[in-house]
C-alpha positions in Angstrom: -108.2 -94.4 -75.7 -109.3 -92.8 -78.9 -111.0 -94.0 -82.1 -108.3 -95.8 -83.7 -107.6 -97.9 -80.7 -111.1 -99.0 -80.9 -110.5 -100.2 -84.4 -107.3 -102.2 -83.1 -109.3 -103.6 -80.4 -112.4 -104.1 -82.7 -110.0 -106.4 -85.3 -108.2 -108.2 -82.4 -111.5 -109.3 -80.6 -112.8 -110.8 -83.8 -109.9 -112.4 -85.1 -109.5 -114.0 -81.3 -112.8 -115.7 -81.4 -112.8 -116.1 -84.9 -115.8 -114.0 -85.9 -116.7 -113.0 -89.2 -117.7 -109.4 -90.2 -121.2 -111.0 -91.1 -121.3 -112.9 -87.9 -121.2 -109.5 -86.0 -123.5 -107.5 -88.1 -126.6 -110.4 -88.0 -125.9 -109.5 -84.3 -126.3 -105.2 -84.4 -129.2 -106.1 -87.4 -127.2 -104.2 -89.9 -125.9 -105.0 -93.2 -122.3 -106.9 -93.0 -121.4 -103.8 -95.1 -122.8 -100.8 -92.9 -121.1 -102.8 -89.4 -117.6 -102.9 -91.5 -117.8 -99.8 -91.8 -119.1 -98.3 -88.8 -116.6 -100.6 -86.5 -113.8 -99.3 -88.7 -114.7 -96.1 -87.7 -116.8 -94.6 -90.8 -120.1 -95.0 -89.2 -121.5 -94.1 -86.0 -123.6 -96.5 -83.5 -126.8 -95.9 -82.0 -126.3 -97.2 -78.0 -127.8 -100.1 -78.6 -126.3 -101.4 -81.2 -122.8 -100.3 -79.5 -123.5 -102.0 -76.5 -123.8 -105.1 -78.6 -120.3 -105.0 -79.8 -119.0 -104.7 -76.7 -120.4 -107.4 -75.0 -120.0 -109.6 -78.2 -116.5 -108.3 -78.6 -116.0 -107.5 -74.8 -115.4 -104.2 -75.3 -114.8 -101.8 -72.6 -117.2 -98.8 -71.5 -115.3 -95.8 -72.9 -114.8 -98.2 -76.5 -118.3 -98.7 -76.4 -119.3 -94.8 -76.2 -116.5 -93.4 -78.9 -118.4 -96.4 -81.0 -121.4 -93.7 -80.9 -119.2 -90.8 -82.0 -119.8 -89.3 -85.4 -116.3 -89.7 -87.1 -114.5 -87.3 -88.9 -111.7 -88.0 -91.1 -108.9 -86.0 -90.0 -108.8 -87.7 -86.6 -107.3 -91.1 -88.1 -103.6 -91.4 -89.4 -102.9 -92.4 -93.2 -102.5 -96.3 -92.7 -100.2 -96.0 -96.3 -98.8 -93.3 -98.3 -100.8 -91.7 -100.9 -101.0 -93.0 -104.3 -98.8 -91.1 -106.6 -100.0 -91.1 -110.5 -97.0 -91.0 -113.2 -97.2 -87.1 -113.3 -95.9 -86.9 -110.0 -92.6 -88.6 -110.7 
């Protein structure tokens, strides 16, 4: 499991019990901004917090520890290609 399959898993979980981003965040005690992010992968969780996605998510062990990770951009593939401005035509 890396990062991005925590993402996937992230997204799935809330859509299945119909969650909303600020629904999760009242729950860490964050802004609904900062938990979008950081469950998106931008942001890393303190253990605490974490550990309450997981269990409000049901979230695995090993999802809940790369959730503490410090990201770095590299790791994650391009979800679409780059924008291209008129110059590059």
């Amino acid at each position: 499991m890396n990062r991005f399959d925590v993402t996937e898993a992230i997204v799935a979980a809330k859509i299945a019990k119909g969650l909303k981003w600020a629904d999760i965040a009242k729950k860490v005690g964050q802004s609904k901004e900062w938990t979008t992010a950081a469950l998106l992968g931008q942001m890393a969780m303190t253990e605490k917090q974490a550990e309450t996605v997981g269990k409000l998510l049901g979230l695995g062990k090993e999802a809940v520890t790369l959730l503490q990770e410090v990201p770095t951009r590299a790791r994650f593939p391009r979800r679409s290609p780059p924008i291209r401005s008129s110059t590059d035509l």
